[in-house]
N, C-alpha and C positions, 0 to 999 in steps of 0.2 A: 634188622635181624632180631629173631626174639634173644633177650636175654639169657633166658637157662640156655641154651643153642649154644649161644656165642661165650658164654661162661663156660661152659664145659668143654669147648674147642678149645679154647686157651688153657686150660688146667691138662688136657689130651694130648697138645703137640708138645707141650712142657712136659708131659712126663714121657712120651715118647722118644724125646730128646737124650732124655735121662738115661733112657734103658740102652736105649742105642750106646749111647758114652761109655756105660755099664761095659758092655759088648766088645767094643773099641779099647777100653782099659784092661780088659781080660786078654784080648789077642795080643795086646800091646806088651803085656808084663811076659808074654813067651822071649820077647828080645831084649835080652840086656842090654842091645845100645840104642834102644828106643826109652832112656828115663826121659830125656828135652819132651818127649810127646806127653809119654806117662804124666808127666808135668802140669802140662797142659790142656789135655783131657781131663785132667782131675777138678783143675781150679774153674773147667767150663763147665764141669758136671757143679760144683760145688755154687756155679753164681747159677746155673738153671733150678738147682733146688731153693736157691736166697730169694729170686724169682716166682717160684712157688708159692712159698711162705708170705713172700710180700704181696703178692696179689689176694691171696685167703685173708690176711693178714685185714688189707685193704677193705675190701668187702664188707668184713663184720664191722672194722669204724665207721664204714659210711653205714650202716643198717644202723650201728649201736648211736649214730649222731644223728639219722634219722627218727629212733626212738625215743630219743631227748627230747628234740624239737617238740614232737609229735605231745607228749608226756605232759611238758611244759606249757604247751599253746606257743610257741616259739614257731608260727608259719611264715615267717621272711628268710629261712632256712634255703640256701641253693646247692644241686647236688651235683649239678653239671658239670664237665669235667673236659678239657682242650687235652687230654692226654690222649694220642693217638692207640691207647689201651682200649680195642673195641670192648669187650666185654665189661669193663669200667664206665666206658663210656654209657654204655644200651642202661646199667644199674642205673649211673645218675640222672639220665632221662626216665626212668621208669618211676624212681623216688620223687623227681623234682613235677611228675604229673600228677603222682598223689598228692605231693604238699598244693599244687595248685587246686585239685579237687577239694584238701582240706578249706583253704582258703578260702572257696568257692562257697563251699556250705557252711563255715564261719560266719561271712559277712553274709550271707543270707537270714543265719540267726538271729545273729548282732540286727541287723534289719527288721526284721519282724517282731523281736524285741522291745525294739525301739519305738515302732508301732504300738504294740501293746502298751509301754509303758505313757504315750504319749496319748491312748483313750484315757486308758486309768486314770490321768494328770485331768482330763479333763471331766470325769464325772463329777457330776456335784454333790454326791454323797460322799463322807469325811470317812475313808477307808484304810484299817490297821492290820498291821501283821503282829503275831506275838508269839514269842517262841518256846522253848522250855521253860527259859531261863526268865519269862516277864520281862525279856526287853522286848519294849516296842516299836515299829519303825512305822513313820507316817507317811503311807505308798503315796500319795496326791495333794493337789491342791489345796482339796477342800477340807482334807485331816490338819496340813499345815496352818491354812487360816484359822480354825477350829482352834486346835494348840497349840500353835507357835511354832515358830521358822525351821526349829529342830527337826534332822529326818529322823531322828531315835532317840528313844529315852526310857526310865524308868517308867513297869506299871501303876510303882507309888507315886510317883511326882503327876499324875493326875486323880489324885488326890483332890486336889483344892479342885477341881470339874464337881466335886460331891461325890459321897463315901458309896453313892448309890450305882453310878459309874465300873468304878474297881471291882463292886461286887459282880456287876454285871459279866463282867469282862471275864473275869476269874470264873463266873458260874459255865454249869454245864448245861443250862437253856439255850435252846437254838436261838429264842427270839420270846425279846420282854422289854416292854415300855419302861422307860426311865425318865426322871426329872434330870437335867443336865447342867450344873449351876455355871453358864459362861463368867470367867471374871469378869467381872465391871461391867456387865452385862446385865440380861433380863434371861431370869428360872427359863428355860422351853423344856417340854415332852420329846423324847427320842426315840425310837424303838431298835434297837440291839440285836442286830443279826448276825450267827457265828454261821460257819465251816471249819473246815478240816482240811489243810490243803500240806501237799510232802514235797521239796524243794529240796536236790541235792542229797536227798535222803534223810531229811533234817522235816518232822511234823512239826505245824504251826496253825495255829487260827488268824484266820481270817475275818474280819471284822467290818461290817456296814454299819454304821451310824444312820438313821433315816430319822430325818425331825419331821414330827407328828403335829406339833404346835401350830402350827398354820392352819392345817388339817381342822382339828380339834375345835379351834375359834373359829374359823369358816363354819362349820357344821351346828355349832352355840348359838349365831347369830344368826344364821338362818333360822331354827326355831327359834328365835325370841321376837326377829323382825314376824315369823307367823302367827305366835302366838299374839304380837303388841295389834297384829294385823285384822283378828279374827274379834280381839279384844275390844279394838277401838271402832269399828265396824259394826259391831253388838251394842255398842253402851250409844254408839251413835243414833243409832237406828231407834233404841230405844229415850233416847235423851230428847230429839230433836223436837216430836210433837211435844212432848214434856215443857220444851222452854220457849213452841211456839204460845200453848195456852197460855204461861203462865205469862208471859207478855201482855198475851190479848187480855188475858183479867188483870192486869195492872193496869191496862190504859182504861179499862171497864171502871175499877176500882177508885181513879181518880174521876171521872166522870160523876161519881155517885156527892152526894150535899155532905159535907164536911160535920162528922158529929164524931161522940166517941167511940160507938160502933163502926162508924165508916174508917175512921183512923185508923183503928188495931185491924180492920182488913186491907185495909192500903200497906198497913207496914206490914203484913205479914207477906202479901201479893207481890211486894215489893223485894222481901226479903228471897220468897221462893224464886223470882224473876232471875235474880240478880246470882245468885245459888248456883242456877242453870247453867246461867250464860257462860261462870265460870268454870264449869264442869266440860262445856260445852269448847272454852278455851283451851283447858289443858287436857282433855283428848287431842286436839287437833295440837296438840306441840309433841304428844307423843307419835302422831302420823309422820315425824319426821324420820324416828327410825327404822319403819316400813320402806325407805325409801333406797334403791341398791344404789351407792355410788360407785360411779364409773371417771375417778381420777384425771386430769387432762394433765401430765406433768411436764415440767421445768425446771429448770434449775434456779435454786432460791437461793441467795446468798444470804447467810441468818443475823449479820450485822446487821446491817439495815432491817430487815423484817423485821428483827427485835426490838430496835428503834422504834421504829412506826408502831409497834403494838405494845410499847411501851409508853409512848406519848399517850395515842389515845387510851390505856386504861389510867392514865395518871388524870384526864383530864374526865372521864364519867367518875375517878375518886375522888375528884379534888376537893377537899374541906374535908374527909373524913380519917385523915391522919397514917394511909396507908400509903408507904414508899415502895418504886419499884425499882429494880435495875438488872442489868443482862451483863453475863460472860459469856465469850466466845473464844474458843482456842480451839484452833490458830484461830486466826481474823479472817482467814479468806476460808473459811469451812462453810459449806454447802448442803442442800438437801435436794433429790430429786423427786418433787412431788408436785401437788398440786395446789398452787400459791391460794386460792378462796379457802380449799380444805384444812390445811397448813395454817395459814392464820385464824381462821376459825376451831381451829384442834389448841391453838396454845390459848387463843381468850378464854374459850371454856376455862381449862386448868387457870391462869390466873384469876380468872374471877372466882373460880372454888377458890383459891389457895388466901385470894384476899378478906374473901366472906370467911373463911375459917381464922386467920388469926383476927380478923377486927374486932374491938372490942375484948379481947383475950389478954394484952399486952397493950403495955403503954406506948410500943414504938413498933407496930404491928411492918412486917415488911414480908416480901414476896419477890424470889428470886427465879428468874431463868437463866440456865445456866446449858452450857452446850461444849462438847466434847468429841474429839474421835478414838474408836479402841483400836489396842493393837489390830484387830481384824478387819478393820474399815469401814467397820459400821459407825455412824453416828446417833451417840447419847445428847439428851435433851432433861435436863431436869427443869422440871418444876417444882421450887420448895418455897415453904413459908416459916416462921418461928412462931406458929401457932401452938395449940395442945396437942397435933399429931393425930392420929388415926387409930383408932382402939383395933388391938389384934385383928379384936372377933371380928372384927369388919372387913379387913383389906382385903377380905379374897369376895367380898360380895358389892364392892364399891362401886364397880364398872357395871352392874346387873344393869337392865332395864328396871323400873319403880321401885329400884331402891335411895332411900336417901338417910341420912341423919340430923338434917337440919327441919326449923320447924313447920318453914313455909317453902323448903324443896322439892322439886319436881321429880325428881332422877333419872332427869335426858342429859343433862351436859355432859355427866363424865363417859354416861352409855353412850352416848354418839361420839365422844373422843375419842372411844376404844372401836369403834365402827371406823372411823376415817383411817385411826391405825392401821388395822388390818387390810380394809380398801389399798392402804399400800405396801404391803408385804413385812408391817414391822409389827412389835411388840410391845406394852405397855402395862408395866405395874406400879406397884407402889414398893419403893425404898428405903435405906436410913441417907437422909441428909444432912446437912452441916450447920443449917440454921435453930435445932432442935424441936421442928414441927413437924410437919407432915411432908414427903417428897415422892413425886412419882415420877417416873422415868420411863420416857418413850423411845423407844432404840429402832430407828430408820434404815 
């Protein structure tokens, strides 16, 4: 039975009752010796109207507790009712199938929700929300690793990220490349993307972090490997006859009878020969950063690696006064890379770090040291207690032909910063603990 039907039957034959009584107490006050009824019709008209009232009565608290529920989110709410009151009855079947409808498309939200919140969790851009007020809350994973475990915090308390950051965040640029100073990390480039998004009726931006650094150095080193490519290619091409002649007229040149004229052109033939051949050497060591590495990785455990490549540069140092030694925290810290690359990325840096303090100090030493951050990257320093790295220099250190030393090539530290990247990390130069020079490679 519908509801309004059956509710209005019930309130119909209750007032019809009434009127009827009405009718029956009128005829009845004609006989004075009918008070016993008068009596009794009265106090039946009196509970049909308490009747009345309690059933209207009824009605609005079930609506008024259904509105609650409703109000609240309170959907475990039931309206059902064993009271053989049909029209009470047909209400609380009619309310407790909305509350089930609520329910219904509750946890279908809740659901979808849940979905969403569980892409977001997985993207790998570090994504913020920020609301009037500069608090921020960190929607995902990648924001979490990024800044710390916290899901909310002050816009000032990333701060120490670099003042370039805040600015960012705070400006009304859609989108602007930033330097991002990770703690205990290495500088990268990030580019800052806003929105505008309305939640609850509450405006907030929206916030994408997208690191560019990777980007940036991939795209460096590919022209330099073309430039070193097009470079070493030219000088070859042109070198090569160059250092075949000067050969053949040295072997010409000893050939010839031994006088003082024949001398000063043997040494000179001699000299050009030899001139050549080294020209002809280090081209061909620069052909090594022409070359794209393609990583075979594994997992290295850096105790022992550090060991072995601390033995062997202790034994090509031996006699010239230069100590080495390794930290590792914890002990069982690891890298997943590729163990030839790997060990050949850290002999580079020692043997720079040992050719810079030697000779400099009377107890020249050279430290590897290795770390995990709070965000699970692994730190790797190389330091020495040398004179350090003149400002002007440290952003051009990693170049391909650049160097500062007298008889330097400027391939080891450029092909250290190549193997880095071949594995998706980063590598500059730092302040270290021994008062020289320290650079840090982050895996």
């Amino acid at each position: 039975m519908d509801f309004s039907r059956s509710h209005q039957w019930q309130i119909l034959w209750r007032l019809t009752a009434i009127l009827g009584l009405f009718v029956a107490i009128s005829a009845a006050l004609w006989h004075s010796n009918l008070i016993a009824l008068i009596v009794v019709l009265v106090l039946v008209t009196c509970l049909l109207i308490y009747d009345v009232f309690r059933l209207t009565e009824r009605t609005h608290h079930e609506l008024a507790r259904f509105l609650s529920a409703a109000h609240h989110g309170d959907l475990a709410q039931s309206f059902a009712s064993r009271s053989p009151d049909l029209g009470f009855v047909d209400l609380g079947n009619a309310l407790d199938a909305l509350m089930s409808k609520f329910r219904g498309e509750s946890s279908a939200a809740h659901a979808e929700a849940s979905r969403l919140h569980s892409m977001l969790d997985q993207v790998p851009l570090p994504l913020l929300m920020i609301d009037a007020n500069e608090q921020v809350q960190l929607i995902n994973r990648a924001a979490r690793k990024q800044f710390g475990a916290q899901a909310s915090m002050r816009l000032e308390s990333l701060s120490s990220y670099g003042a370039a950051l805040v600015q960012a965040l705070r400006g009304d640029a859609e989108s602007e490349a930033i330097e991002l100073q990770s703690v205990n990390e290495a500088t990268i480039r990030m580019r800052v993307t806003k929105s505008w998004v309305t939640q609850l009726g509450v405006r907030s931006r929206l916030i994408a972090l997208q690191p560019i650094q990777a980007d940036l150095d991939s795209a460096e080193m590919a022209l330099w490997r073309d430039l070193v490519r097009v470079l070493t290619h030219e000088i070859m091409n042109s070198l090569t006859p160059v250092t075949s002649l000067a050969e053949s007229a040295r072997l010409q040149a000893e050939a010839l009878p031994v006088n003082n004229t024949t001398k000063q052109l043997r040494d000179a033939v001699a000299t050009v020969a030899r001139r050549s051949d080294g020209l002809m050497q280090f081209v061909s060591r620069y052909r090594e950063l022409t070359r794209a590495l393609n990583p075979k990785r594994e997992t290295v455990q850096l105790v022992p690696a550090f060991n072995h490549l601390t033995r062997l540069m202790q034994s090509q140092w031996q006699g010239r006064g230069v100590s080495f030694d390794t930290v590792v925290e914890p002990i069982a810290l690891s890298v997943y890379a590729d163990r030839a690359l790997f060990e050949q990325l850290i002999i580079n840096l020692m043997r720079n770090a040992a050719e810079a303090c030697e000779g400099t100090t009377s107890h020249p030493r050279v430290r590897v040291a290795a770390h995990s951050s709070p965000s699970g990257r692994t730190l790797i320093d190389v330091q020495d207690n040398g004179p350090g790295i003149d400002p002007a220099f440290q952003s051009d250190i990693f170049l391909p032909f650049f160097t500062t030393k007298a008889n330097g090539s400027g391939v080891g530290l450029s092909l250290a910063r190549q193997i880095v990247l071949a594995h998706g990390g980063s590598i500059q130069v730092c302040e270290g603990t021994l008062g020289g020079a320290c650079v840090r490679v982050v895996l």
